[in-house]
C-alpha positions as CSV (number, residue, x, y, z in Angstrom):
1,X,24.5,-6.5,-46.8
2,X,23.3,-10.1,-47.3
3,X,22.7,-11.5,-43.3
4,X,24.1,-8.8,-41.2
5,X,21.4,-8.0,-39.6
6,X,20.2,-11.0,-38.9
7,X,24.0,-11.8,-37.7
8,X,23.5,-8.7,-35.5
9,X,20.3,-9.3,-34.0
10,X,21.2,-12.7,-32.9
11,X,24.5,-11.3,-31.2
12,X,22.5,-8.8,-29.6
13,X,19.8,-11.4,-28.1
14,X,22.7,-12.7,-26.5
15,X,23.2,-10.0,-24.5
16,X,21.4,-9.1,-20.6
17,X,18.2,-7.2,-20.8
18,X,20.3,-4.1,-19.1
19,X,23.3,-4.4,-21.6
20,X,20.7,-4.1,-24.2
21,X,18.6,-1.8,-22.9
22,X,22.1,0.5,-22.9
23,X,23.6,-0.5,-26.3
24,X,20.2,0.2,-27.9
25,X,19.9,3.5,-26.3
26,X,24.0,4.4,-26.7
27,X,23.2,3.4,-31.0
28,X,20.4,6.3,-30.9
29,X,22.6,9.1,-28.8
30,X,24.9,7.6,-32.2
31,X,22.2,8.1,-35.2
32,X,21.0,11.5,-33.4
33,X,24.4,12.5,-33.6
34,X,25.3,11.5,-37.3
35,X,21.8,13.2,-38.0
36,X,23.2,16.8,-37.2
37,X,25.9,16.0,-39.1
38,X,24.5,14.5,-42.4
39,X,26.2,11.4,-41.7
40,X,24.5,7.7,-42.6
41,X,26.8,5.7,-40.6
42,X,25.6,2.0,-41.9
43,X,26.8,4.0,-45.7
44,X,30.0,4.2,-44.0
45,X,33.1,2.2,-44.7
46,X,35.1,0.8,-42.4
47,X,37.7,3.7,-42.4
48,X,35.4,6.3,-42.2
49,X,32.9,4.5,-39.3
50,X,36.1,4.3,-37.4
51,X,37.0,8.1,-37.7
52,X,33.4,8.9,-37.3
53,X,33.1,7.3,-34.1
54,X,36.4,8.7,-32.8
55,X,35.0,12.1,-33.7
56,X,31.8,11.2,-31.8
57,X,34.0,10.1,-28.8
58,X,36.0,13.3,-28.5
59,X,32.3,15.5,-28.7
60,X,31.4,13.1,-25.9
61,X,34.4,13.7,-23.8
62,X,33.5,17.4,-24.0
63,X,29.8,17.5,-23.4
64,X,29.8,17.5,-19.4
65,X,26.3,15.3,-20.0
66,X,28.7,12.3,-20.8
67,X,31.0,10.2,-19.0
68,X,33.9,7.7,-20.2
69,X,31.0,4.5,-19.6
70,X,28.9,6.5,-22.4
71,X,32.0,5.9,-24.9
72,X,32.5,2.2,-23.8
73,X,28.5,1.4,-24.7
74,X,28.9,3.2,-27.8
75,X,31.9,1.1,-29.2
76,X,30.5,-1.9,-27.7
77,X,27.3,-0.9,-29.5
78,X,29.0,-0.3,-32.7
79,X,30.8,-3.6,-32.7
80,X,28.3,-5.7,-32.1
81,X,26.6,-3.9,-34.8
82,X,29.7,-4.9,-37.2
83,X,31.3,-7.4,-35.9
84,X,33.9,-7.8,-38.7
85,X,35.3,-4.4,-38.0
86,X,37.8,-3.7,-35.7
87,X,37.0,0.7,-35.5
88,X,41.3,1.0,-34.3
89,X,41.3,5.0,-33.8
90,X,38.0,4.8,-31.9
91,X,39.4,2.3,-29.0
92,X,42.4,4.6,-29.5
93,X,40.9,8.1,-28.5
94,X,38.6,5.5,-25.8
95,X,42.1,4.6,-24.5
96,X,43.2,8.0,-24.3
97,X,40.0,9.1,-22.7
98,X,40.1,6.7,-19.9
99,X,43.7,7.3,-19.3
100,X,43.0,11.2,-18.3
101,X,39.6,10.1,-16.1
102,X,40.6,6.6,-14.7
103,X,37.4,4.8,-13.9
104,X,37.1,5.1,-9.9
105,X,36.2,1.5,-8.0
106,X,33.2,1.1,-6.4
107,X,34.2,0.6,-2.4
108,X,33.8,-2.7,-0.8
109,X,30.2,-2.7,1.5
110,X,31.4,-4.0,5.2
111,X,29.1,-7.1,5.9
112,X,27.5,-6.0,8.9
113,X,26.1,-2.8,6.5
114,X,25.3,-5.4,4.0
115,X,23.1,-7.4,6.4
116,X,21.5,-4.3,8.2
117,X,20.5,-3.0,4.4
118,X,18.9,-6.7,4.1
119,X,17.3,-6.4,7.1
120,X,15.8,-2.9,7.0
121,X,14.6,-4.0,3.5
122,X,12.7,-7.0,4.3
123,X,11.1,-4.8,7.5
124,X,9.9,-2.2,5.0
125,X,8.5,-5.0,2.6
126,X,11.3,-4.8,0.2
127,X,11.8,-8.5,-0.4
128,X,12.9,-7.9,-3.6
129,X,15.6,-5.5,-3.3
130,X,16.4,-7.4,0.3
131,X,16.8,-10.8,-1.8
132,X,19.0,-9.1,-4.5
133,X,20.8,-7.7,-1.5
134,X,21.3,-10.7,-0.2
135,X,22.7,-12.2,-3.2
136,X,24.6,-10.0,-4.7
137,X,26.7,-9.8,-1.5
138,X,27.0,-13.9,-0.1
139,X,26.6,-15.2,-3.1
140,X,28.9,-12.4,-5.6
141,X,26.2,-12.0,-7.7
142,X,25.7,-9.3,-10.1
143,X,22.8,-7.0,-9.5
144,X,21.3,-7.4,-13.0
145,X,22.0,-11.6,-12.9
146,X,19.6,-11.3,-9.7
147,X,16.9,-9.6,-11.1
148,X,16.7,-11.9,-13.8
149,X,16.6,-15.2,-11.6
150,X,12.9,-17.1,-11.9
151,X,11.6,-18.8,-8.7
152,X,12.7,-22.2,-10.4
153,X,16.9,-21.3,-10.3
154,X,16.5,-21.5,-6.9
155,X,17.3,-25.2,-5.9
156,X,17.2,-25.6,-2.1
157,X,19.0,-28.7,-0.2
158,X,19.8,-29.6,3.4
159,X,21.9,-26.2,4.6
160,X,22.2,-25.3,0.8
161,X,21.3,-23.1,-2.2
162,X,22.4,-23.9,-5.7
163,X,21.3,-20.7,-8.3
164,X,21.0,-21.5,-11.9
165,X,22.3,-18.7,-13.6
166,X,20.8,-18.2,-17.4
167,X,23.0,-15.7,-18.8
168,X,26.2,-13.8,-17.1
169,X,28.6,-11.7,-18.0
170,X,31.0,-14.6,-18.5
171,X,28.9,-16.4,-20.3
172,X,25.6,-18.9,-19.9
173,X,24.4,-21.7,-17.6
174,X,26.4,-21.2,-14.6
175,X,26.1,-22.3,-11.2
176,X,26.6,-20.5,-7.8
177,X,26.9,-22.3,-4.5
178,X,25.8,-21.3,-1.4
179,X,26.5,-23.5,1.8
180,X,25.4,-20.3,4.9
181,X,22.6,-21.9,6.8
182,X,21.7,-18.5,7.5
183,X,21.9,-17.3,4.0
184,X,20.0,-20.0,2.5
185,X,17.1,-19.7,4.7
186,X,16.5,-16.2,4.5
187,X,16.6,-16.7,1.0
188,X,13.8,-19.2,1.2
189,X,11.9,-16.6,3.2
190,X,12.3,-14.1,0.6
191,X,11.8,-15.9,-2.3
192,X,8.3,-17.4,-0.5
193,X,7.4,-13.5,-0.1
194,X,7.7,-12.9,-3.8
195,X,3.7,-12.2,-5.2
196,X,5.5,-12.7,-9.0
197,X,3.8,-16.1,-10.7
198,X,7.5,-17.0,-11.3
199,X,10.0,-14.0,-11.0
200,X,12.5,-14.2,-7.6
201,X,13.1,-11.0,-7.4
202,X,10.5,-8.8,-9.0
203,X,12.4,-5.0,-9.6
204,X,14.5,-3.7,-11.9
205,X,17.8,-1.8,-12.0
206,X,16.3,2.0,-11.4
207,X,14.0,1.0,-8.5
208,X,16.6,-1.3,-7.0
209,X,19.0,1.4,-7.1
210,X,16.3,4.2,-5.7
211,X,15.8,1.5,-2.6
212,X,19.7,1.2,-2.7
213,X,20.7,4.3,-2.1
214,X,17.4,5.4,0.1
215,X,18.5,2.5,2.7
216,X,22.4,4.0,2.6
217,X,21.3,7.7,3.5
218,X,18.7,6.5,6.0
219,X,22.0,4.3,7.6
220,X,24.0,7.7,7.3
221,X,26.3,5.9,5.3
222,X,25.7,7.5,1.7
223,X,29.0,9.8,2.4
224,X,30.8,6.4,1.4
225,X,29.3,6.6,-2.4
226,X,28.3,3.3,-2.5
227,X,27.0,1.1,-5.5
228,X,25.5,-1.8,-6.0
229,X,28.5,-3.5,-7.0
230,X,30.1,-2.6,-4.2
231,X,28.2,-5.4,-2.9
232,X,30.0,-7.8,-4.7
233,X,33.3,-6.8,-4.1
234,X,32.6,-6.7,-0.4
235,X,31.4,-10.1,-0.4
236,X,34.7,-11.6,-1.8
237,X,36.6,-9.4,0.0
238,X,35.0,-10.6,3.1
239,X,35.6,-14.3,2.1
240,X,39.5,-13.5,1.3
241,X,40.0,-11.5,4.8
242,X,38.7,-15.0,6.4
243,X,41.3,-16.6,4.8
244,X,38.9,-18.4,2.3
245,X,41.5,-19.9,-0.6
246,X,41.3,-17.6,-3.8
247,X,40.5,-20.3,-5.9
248,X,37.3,-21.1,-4.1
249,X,36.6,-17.3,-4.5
250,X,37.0,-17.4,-8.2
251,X,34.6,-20.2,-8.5
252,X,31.5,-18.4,-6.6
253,X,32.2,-15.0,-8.3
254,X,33.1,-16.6,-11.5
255,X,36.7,-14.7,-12.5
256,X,38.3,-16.4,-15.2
257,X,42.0,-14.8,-14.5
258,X,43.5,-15.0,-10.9
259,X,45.5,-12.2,-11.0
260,X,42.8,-9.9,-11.6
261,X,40.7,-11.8,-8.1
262,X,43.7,-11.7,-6.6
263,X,43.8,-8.0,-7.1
264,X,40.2,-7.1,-7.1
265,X,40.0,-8.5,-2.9
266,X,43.2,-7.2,-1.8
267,X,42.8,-4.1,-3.1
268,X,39.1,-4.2,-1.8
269,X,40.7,-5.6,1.5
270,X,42.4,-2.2,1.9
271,X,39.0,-0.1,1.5
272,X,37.2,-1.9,3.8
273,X,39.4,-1.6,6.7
274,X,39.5,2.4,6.0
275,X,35.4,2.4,5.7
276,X,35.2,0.5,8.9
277,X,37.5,2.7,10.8
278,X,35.6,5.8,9.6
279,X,32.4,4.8,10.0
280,X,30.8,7.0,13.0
281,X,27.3,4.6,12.8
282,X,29.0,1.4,12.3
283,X,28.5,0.1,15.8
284,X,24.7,1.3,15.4
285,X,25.4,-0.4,12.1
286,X,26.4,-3.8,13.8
287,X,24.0,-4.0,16.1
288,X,21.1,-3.1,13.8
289,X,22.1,-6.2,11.3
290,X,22.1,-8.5,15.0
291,X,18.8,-7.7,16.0
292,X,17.1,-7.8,12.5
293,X,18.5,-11.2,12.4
294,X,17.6,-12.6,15.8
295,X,13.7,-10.9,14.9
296,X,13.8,-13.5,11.6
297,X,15.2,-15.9,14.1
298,X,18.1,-16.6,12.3
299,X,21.7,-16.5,14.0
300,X,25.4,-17.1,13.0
């Protein structure tokens, strides 16, 4: 068909390098599939794509190899593939799916764990994952938005840090303020650490997430089934517990609709008190993040 792929490969260039990454490798789980079962989806029509893919959604509920995020990537995929077709009874049996296996939140990271993760990073010459750390939790980035920042997003001032961010999930050319003294000139450090002619934060996803978790078990805190956007959603849920005004929240993390902020930190709000009541090491915890700090010389 005259200019769909070329219609298609411009949407996908749009994407992040992760979502990419995923949709390109949920479309060949998709062609394997249609493979075993003589099928040449691009023949398809519309009506028969869309029960195709339902069909493929149901064999992926019941494979215990796949989750519910497998079927989201794979109609994502698809769309962006044909973006003219809506694939109804697909989203359908999605919806269904996710109704019987609700997708579970990640927990909010306490900021005193966040800090002793950045610390115990940076002292085991981490600087990259302690930088994304850092980020991702006072400034509510996304873990893939700070891998992909370059040495020149990072715009220093006077007790400040403006990031230039490329491409988000919301969209491109977005700006995130951060005003922490303390914040701003650990990020200096780190960013002065990175060996990388012009990448911030030289990692990617898997290693991060390796360092991520390794840090969390070494902290005795991997019982807590953290991920790495839990640092994100501890970070605005520390902001809202200090009585910082929601709107100001939604304008550093970017949320577009306030009910869903307003949910997202109060909700989060709620966890965090429970992980901080729990938490046997979280005095250890506290006073490992104030003596890393006072060794970079930098205090509250």
């Amino acid at each position: 068909m005259f200019g769909r792929h070329r219609v298609a490969d411009f949407l996908r260039s749009r994407l992040t390098e992760a979502s990419q990454i995923r949709y390109q490798a949920a479309l060949h789980l998709l062609a394997e599939w249609c493979s075993q079962h003589n099928a040449a989806f691009a023949d398809l029509n519309e009506e028969e794509q869309d029960w195709l893919l339902g069909d493929y959604l149901m064999d992926l509920r019941e494979s215990e190899s796949s989750s519910v995020q497998d079927g989201r990537y794979c109609l994502a995929a698809a769309q962006k593939e044909f973006p003219r077709r809506t694939f109804k009874i697909a989203w359908k049996v999605l919806s269904a799916w996710q109704s019987e296996d609700p997708p579970v939140q990640a927990p909010p990271m306490p900021e005193d764990l966040a800090l002793a993760m950045v610390v115990v990073m940076t002292a085991a010459q981490r600087s990259a994952e302690a930088l994304v750390t850092l980020l991702c939790f006072c400034g509510l980035l996304r873990v893939g938005e700070a891998i992909s920042l370059c040495k020149e997003d990072f715009v220093f001032g006077p007790g400040q840090l403006v990031l230039l961010l490329t491409r988000t999930k919301t969209g491109q050319h977005q700006r995130v303020l951060i005003e922490n003294p303390v914040v701003v000139e650990f990020a200096r450090r780190l960013v002065a650490l990175s060996s990388h002619p012009y990448r911030a934060a030289p990692t990617n996803y898997s290693v991060y997430r390796r360092y991520f978790l390794r840090v969390l078990k070494a902290l005795g805190c991997e019982h807590f089934q953290f991920r790495s956007h839990s640092l994100r959603r501890g970070g605005a849920t520390t902001l809202f517990s200090r009585n910082v005004p929601l709107q100001t929240i939604m304008v550093i993390g970017r949320w577009q609709s306030e009910s869903s902020c307003r949910l997202y930190v109060r909700t989060g709000e709620a966890g965090l008190i429970s992980i901080q009541r729990s938490c046997a090491e979280f005095g250890v915890i506290q006073l490992l993040a104030a003596l890393g700090l006072s060794v970079f010389d930098l205090k509250f």
